[in-house]
Backbone and ligand atoms as CSV (ligand in chain L), in Angstrom:
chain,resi,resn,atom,element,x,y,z
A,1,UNK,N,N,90.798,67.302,94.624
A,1,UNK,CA,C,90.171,67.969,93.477
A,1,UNK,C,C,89.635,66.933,92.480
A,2,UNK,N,N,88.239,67.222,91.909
A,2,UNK,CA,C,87.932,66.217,90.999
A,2,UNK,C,C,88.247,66.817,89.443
A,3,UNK,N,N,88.800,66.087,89.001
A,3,UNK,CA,C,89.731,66.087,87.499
A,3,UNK,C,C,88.427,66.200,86.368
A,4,UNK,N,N,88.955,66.379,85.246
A,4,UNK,CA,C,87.321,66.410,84.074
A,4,UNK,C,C,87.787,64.473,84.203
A,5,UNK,N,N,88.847,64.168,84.294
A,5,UNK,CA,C,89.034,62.610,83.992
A,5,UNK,C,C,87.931,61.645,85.074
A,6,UNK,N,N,87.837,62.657,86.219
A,6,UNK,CA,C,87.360,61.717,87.105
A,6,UNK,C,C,85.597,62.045,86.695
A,7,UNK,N,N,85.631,63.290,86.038
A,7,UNK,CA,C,83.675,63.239,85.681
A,7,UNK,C,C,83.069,62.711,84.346
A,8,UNK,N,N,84.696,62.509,83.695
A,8,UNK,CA,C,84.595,61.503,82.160
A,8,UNK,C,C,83.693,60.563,82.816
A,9,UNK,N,N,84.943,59.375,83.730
A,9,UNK,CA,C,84.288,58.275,84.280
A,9,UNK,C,C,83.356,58.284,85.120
A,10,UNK,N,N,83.003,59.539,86.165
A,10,UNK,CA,C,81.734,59.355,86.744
A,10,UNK,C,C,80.717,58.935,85.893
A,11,UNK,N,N,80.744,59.736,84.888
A,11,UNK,CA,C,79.190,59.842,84.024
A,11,UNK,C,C,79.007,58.659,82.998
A,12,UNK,N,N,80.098,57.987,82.599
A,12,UNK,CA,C,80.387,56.809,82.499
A,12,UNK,C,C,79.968,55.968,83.105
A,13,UNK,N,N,80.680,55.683,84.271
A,13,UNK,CA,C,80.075,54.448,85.083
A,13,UNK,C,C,79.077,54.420,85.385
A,14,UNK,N,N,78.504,56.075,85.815
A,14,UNK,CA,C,76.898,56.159,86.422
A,14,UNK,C,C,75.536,55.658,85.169
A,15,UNK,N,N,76.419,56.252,83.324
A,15,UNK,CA,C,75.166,55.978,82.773
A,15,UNK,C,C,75.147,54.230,82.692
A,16,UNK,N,N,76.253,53.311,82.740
A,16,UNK,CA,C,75.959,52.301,82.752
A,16,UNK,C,C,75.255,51.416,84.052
A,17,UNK,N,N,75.651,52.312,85.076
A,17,UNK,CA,C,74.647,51.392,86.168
A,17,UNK,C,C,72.792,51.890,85.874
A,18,UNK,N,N,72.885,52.886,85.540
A,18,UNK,CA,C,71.476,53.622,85.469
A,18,UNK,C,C,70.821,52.629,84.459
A,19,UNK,N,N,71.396,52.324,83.175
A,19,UNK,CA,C,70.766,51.766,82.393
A,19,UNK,C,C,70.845,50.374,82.798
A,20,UNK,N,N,71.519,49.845,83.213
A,20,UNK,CA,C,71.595,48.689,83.618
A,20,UNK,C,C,69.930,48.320,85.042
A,21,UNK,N,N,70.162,49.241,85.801
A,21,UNK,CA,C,69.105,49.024,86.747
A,21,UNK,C,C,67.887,49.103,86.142
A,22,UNK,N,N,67.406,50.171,85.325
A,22,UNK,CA,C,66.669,50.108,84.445
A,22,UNK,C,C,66.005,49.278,83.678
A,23,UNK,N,N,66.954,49.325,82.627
A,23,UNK,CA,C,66.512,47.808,82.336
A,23,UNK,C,C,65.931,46.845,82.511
A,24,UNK,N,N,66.162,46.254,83.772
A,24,UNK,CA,C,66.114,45.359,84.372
A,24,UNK,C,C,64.619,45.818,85.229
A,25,UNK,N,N,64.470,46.739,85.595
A,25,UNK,CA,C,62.933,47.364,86.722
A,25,UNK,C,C,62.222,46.956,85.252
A,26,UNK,N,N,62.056,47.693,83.901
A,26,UNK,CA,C,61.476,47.549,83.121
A,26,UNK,C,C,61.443,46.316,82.251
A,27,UNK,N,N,62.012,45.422,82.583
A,27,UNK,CA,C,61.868,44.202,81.726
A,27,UNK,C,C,60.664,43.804,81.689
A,28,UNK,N,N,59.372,42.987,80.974
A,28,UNK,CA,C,58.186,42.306,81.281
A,28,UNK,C,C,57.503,43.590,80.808
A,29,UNK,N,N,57.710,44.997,80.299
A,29,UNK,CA,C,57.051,45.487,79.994
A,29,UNK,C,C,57.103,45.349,78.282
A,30,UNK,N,N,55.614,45.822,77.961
A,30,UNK,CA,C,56.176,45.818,76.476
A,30,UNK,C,C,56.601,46.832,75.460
A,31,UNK,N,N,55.986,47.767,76.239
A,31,UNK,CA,C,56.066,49.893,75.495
A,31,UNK,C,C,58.007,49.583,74.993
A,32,UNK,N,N,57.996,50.107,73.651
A,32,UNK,CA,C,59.392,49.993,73.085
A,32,UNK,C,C,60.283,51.212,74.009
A,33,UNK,N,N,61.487,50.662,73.570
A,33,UNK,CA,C,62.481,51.946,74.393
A,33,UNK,C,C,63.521,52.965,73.531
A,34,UNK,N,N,63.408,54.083,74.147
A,34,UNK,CA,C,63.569,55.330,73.162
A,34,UNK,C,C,65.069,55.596,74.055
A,35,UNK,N,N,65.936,55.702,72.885
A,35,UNK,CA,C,67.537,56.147,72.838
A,35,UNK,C,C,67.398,57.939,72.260
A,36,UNK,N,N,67.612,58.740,73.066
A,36,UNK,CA,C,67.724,60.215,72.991
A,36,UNK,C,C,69.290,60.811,72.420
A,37,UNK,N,N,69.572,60.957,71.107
A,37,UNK,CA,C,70.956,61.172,71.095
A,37,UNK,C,C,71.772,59.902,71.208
A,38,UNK,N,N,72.232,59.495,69.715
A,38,UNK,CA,C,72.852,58.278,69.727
A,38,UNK,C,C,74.032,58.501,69.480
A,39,UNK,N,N,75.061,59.718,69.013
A,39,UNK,CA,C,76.229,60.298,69.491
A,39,UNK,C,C,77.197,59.197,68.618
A,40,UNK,N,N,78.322,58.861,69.265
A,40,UNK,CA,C,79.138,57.598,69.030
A,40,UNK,C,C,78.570,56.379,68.837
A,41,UNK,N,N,77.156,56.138,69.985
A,41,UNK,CA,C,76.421,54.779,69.494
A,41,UNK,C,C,76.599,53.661,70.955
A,42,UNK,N,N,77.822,54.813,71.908
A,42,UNK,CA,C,78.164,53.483,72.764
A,42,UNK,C,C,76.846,53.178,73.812
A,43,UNK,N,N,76.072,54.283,74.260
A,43,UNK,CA,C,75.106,53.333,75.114
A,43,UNK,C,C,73.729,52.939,73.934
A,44,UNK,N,N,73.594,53.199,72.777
A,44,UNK,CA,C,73.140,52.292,72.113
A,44,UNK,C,C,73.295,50.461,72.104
A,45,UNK,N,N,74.612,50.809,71.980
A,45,UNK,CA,C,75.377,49.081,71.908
A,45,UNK,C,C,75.186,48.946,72.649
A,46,UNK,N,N,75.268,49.506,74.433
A,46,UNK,CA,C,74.972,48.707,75.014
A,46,UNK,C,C,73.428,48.367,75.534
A,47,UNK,N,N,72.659,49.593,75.264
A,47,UNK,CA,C,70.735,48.952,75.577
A,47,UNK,C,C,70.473,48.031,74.588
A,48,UNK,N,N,71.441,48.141,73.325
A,48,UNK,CA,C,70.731,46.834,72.472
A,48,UNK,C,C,71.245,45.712,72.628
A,49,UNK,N,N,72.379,45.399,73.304
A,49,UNK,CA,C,73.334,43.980,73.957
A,49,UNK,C,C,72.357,43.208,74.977
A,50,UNK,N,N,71.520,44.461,75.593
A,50,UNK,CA,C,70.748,43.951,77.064
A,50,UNK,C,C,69.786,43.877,76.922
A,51,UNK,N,N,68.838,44.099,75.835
A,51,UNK,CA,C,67.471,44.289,75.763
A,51,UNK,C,C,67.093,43.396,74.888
A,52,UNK,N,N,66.000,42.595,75.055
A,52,UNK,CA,C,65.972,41.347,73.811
A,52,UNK,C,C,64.701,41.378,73.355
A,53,UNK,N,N,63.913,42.055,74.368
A,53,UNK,CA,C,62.831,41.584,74.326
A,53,UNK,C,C,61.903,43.242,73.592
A,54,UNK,N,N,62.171,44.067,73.741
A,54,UNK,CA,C,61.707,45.717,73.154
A,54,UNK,C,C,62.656,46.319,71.905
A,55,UNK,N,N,61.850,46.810,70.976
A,55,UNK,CA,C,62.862,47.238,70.115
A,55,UNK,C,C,63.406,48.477,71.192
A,56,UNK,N,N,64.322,49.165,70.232
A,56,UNK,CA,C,64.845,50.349,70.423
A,56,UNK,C,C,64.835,51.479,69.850
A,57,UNK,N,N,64.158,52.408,70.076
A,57,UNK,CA,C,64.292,53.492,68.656
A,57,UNK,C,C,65.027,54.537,69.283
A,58,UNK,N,N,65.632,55.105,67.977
A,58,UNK,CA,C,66.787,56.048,68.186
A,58,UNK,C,C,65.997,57.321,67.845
A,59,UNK,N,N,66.304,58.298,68.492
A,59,UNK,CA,C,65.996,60.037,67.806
A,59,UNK,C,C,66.988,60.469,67.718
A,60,UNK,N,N,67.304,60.810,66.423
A,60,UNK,CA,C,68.853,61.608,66.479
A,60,UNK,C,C,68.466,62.314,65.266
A,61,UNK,N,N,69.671,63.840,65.774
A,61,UNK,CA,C,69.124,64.728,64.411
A,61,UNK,C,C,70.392,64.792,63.317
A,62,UNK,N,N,71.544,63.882,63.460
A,62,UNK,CA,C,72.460,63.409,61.987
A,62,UNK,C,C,73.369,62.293,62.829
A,63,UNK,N,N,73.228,60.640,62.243
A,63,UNK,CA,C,73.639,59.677,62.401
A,63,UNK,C,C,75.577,59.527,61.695
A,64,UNK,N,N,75.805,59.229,62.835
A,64,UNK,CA,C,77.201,59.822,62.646
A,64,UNK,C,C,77.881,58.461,63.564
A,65,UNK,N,N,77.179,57.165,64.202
A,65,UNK,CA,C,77.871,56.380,65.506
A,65,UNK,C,C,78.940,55.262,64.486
A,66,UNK,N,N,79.462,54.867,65.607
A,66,UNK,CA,C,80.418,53.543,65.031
A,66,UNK,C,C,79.790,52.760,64.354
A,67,UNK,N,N,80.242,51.999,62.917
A,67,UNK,CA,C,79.515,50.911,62.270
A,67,UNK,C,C,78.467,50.155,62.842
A,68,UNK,N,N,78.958,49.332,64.231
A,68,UNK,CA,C,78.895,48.797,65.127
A,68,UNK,C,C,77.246,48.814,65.674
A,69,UNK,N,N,77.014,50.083,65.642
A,69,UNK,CA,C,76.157,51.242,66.488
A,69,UNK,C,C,75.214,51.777,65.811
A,70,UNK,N,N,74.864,51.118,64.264
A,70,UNK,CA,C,73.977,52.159,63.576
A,70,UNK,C,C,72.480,51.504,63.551
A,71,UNK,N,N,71.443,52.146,63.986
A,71,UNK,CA,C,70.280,51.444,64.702
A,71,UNK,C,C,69.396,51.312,63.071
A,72,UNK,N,N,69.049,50.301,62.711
A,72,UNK,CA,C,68.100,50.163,61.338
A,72,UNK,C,C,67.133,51.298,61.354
A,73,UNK,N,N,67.140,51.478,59.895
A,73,UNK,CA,C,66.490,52.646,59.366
A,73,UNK,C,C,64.858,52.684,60.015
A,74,UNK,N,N,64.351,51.477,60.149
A,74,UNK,CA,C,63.053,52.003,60.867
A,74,UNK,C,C,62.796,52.035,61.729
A,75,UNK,N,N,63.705,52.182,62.774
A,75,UNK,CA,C,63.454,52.642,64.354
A,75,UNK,C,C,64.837,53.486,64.054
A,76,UNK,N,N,64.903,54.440,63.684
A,76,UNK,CA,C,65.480,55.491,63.165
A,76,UNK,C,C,64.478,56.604,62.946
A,77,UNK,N,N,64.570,57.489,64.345
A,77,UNK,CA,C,63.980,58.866,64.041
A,77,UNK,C,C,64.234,59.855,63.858
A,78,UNK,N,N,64.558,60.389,62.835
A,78,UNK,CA,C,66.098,61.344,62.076
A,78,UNK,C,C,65.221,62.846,62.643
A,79,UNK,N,N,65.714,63.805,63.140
A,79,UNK,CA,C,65.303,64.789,63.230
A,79,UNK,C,C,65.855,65.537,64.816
A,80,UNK,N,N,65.623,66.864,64.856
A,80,UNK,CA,C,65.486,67.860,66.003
A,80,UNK,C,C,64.094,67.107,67.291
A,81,UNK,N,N,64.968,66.548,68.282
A,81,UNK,CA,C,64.271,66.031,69.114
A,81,UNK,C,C,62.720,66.775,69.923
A,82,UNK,N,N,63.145,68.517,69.564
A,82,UNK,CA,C,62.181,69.464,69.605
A,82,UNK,C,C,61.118,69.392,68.910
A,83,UNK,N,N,60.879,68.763,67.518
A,83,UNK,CA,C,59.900,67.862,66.944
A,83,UNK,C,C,59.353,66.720,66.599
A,84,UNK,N,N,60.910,65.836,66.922
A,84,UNK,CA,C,60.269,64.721,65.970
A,84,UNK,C,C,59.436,64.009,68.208
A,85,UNK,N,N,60.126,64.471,69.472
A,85,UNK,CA,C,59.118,63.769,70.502
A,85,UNK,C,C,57.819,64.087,70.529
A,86,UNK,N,N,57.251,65.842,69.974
A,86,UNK,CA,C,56.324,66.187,69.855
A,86,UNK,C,C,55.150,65.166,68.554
A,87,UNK,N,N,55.990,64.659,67.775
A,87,UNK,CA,C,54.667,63.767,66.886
A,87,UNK,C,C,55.350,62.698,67.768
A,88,UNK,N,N,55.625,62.182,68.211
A,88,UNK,CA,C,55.853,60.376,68.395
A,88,UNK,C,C,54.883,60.615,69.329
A,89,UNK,N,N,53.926,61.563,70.011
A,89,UNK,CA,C,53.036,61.415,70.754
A,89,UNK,C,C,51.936,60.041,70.148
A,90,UNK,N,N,51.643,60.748,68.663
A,90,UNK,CA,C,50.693,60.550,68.383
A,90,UNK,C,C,51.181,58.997,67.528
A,91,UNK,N,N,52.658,58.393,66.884
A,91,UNK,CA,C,52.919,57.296,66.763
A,91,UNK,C,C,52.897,56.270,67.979
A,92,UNK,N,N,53.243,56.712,69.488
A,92,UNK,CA,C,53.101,55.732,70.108
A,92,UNK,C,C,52.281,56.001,71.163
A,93,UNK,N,N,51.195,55.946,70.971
A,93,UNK,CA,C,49.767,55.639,72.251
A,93,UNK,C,C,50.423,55.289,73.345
A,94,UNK,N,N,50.624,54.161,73.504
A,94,UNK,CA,C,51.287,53.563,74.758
A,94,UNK,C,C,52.305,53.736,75.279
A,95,UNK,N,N,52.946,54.743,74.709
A,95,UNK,CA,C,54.351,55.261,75.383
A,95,UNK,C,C,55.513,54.362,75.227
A,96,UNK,N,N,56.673,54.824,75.759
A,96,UNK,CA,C,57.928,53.844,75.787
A,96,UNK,C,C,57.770,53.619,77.450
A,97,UNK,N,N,58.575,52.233,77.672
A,97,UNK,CA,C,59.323,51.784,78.919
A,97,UNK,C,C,60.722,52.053,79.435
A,98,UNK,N,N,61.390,52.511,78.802
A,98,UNK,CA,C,62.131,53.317,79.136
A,98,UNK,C,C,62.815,53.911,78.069
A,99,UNK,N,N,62.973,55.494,78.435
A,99,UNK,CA,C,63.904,56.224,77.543
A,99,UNK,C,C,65.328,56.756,78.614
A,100,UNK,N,N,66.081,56.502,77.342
A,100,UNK,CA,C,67.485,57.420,77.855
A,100,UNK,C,C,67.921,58.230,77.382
A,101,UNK,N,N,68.105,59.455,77.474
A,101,UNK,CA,C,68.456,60.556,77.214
A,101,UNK,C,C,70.014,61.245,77.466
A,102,UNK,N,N,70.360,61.664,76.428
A,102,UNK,CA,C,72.196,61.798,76.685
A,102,UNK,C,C,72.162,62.845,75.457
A,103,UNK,N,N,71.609,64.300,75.352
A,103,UNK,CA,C,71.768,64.872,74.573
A,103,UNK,C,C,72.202,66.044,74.117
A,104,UNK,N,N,73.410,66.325,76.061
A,104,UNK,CA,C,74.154,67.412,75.968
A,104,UNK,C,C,75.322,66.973,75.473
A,105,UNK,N,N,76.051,68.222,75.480
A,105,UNK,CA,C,77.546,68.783,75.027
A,105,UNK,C,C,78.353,69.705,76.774
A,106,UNK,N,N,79.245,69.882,76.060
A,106,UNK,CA,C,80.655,69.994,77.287
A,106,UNK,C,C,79.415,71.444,77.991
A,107,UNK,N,N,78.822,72.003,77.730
A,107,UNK,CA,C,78.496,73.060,78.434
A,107,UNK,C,C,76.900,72.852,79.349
A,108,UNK,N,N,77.501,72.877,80.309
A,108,UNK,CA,C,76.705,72.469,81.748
A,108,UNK,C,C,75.396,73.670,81.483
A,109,UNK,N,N,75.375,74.889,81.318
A,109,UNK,CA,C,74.687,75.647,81.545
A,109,UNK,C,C,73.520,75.316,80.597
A,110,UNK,N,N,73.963,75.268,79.607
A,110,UNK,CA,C,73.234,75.209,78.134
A,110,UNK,C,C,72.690,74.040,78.137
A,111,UNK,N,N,73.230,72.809,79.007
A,111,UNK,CA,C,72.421,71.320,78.649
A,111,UNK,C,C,71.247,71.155,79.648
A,112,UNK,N,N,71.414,72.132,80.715
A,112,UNK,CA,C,70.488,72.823,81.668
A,112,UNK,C,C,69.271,73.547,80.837
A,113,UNK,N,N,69.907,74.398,80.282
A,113,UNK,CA,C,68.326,74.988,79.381
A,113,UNK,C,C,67.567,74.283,78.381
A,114,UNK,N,N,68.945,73.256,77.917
A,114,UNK,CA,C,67.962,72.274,77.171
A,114,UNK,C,C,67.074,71.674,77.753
A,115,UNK,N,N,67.597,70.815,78.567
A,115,UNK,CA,C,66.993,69.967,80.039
A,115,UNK,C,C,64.986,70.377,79.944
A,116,UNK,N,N,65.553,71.993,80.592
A,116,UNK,CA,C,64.266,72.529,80.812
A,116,UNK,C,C,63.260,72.649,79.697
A,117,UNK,N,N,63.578,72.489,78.736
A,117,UNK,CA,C,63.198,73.395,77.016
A,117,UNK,C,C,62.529,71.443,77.107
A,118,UNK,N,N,63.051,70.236,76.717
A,118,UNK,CA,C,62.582,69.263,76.518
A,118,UNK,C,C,61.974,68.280,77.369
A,119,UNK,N,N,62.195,68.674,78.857
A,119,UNK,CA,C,61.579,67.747,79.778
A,119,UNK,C,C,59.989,67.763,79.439
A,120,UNK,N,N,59.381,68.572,79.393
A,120,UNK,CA,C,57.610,68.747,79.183
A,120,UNK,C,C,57.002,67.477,77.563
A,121,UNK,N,N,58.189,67.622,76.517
A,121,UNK,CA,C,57.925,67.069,75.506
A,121,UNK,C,C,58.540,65.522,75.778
A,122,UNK,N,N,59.271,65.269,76.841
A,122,UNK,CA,C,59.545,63.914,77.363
A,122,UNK,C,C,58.415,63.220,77.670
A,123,UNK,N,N,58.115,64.399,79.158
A,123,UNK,CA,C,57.095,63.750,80.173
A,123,UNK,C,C,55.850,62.517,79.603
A,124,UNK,N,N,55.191,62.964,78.538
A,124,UNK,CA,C,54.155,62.230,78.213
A,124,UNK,C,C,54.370,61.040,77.000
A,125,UNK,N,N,55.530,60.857,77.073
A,125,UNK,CA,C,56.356,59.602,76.304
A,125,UNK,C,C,56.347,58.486,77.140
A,126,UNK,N,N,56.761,58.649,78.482
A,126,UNK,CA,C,56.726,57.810,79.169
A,126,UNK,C,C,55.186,56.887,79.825
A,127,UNK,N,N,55.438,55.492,79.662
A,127,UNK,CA,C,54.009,54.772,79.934
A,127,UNK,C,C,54.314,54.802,81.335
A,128,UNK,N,N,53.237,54.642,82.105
A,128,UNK,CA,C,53.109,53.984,83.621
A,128,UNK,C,C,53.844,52.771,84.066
A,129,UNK,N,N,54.675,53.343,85.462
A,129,UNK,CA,C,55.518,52.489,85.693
A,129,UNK,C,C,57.120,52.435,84.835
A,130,UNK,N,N,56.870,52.867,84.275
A,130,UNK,CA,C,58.336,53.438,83.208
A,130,UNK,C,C,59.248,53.865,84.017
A,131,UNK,N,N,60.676,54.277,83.273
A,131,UNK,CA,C,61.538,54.923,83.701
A,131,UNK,C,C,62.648,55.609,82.881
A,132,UNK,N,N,63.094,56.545,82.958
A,132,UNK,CA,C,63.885,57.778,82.445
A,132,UNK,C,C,65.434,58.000,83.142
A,133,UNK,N,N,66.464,57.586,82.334
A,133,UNK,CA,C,67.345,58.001,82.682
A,133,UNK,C,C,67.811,59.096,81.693
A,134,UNK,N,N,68.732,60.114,82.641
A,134,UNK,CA,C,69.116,61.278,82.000
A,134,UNK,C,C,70.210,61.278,82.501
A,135,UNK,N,N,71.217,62.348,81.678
A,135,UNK,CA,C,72.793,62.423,81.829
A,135,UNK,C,C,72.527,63.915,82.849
A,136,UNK,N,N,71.414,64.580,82.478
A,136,UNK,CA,C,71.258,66.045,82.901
A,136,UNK,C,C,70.043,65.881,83.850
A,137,UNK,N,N,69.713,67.061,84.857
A,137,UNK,CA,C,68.621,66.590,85.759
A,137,UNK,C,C,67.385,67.221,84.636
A,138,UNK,N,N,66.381,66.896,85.121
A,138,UNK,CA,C,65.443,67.360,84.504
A,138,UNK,C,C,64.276,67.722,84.993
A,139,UNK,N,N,63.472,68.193,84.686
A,139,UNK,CA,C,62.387,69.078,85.487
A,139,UNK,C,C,60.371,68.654,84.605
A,140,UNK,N,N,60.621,67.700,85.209
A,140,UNK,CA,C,59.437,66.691,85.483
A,140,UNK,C,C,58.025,67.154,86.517
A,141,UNK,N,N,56.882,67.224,85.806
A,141,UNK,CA,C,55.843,67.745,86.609
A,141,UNK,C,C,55.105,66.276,87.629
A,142,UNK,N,N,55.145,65.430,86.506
A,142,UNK,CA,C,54.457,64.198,87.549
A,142,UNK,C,C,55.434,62.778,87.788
A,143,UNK,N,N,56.680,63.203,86.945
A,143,UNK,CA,C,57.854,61.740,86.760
A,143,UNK,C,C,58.423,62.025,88.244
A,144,UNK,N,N,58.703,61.246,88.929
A,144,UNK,CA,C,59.214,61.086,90.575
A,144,UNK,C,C,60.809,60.550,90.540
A,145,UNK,N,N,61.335,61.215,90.415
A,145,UNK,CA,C,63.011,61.209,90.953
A,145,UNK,C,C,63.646,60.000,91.694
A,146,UNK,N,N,64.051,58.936,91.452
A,146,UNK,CA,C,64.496,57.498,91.972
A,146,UNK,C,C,66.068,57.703,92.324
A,147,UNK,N,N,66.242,56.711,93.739
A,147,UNK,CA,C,67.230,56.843,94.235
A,147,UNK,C,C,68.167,56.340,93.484
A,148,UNK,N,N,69.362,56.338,92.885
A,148,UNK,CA,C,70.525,56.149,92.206
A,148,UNK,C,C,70.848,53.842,92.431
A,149,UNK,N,N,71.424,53.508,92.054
A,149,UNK,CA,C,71.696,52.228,92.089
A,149,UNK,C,C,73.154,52.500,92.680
A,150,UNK,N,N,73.698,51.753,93.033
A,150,UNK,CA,C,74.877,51.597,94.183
A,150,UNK,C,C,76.076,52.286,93.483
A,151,UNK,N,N,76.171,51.712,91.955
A,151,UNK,CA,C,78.116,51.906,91.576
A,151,UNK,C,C,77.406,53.708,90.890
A,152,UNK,N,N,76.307,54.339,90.643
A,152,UNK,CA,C,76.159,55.723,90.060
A,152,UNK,C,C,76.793,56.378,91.256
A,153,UNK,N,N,77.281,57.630,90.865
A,153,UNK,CA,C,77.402,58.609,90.881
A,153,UNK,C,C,76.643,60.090,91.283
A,154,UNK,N,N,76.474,60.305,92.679
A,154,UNK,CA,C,75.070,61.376,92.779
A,154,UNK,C,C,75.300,62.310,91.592
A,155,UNK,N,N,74.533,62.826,90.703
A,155,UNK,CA,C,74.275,64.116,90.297
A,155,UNK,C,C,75.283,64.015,88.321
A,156,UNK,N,N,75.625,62.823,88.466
A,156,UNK,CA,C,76.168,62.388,87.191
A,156,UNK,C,C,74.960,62.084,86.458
A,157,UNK,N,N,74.019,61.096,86.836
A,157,UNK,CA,C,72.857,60.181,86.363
A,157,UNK,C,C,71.434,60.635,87.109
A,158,UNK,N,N,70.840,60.623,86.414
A,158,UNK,CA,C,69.159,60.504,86.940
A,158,UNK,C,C,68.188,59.750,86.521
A,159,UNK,N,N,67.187,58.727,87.542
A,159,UNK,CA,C,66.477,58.132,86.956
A,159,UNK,C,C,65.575,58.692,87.480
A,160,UNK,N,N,63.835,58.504,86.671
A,160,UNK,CA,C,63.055,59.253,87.138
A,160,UNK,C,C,62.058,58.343,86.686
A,161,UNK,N,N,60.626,58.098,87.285
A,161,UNK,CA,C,59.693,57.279,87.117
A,161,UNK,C,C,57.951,57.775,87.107
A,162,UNK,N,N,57.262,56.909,85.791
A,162,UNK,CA,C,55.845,57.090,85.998
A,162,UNK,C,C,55.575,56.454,87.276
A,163,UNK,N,N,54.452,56.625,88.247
A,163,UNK,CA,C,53.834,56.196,89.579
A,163,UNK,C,C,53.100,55.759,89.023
L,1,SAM,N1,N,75.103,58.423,74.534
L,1,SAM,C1,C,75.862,58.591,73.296
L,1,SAM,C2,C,76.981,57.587,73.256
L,1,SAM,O1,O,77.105,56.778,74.191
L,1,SAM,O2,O,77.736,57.564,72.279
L,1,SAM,C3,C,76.384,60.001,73.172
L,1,SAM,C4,C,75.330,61.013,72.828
L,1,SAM,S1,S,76.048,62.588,72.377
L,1,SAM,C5,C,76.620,63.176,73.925
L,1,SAM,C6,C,74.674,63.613,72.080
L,1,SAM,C7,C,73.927,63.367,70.783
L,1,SAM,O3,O,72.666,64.031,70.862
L,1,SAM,C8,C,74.625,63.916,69.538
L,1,SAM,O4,O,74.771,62.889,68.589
L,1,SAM,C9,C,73.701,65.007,69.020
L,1,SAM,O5,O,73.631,65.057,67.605
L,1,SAM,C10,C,72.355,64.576,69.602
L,1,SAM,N2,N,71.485,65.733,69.805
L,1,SAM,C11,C,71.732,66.831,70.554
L,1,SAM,N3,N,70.707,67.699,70.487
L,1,SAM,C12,C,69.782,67.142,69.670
L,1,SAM,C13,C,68.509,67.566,69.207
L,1,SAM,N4,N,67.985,68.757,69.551
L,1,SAM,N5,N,67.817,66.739,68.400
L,1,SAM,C14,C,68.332,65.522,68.030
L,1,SAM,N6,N,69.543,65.078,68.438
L,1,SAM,C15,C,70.263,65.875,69.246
């Protein structure tokens, strides 16, 4: 039987290999990278430990993370992700290189309808050649679904890519 302990750490380990592979496919690009839900702050700390070269901007709709974890006020996009991705259309032309997205709660069903409700206002964030990791699957018209990196977890993590 799998325990909630053992899908704590699935989704755990999986978002750190996801971002980690990531990362790394997207390095050499220059489109900044978008943090979806900065929560506690911990995979903040860690895309900003690994990333040297892209800022990071946060969307969050009330900043609440560890000291540690609090992303400067101007890559700080305070708001309902239901609006504030809909204008960052028009702040970033060139899209981000990678976004990560982590912006459910304990209920599977509901982070599902979110999923569906924000994937469309994702989709055109992302630049060419980009990549998208999500905690939830998501439902992408032209982003192409990438095979997992070795230590993830099927169905914990998703990465998904511009062609
Ligand atoms: N990845 C984070 C970490 O490692 O600490 C945890 C993120 S937490 C699970 C989800 C965050 O998404 C919460 O801080 C919540 O406020 C934010 N969030 C959820 N729905 C949102 C929305 N519609 N607009 C903006 N932020 C939202």
């Amino acid at each position: 039987m799998i325990t909630r302990l053992d899908l704590f750490i699935h989704r755990m380990v999986s978002q750190r290999a996801c971002l980690d592979h990531s990362i790394a496919q997207t390095s050499g690009m220059t489109q900044p990278v978008f943090e979806l839900g900065l929560g506690n702050g911990r995979t903040y700390h860690h895309m900003k430990s690994h990333i040297v070269d892209r800022d990071v901007y946060v969307f969050e709709r009330a900043v609440g993370a560890h000291p540690d974890s609090i992303p400067p006020e101007e890559l700080t996009i305070l708001g309902d992700v239901r609006e504030t991705l809909p204008a960052a259309t028009d702040r970033f032309p060139d899209g981000a290189s990678l976004i990560h997205a982590d912006l459910g709660g304990h209920n599977r069903e509901k982070n599902d309808i979110f999923a569906r409700f924000v994937s469309p206002l994702v989709e055109p964030l992302l630049a060419v050649g980009g990549l998208m990791v999500s905690s939830d699957r998501m439902y992408f018209e032209n982003l192409v679904e990438q095979p997992l990196p070795q230590d993830a977890v099927e169905g914990r993590c998703f990465i998904y890519r511009r062609e």
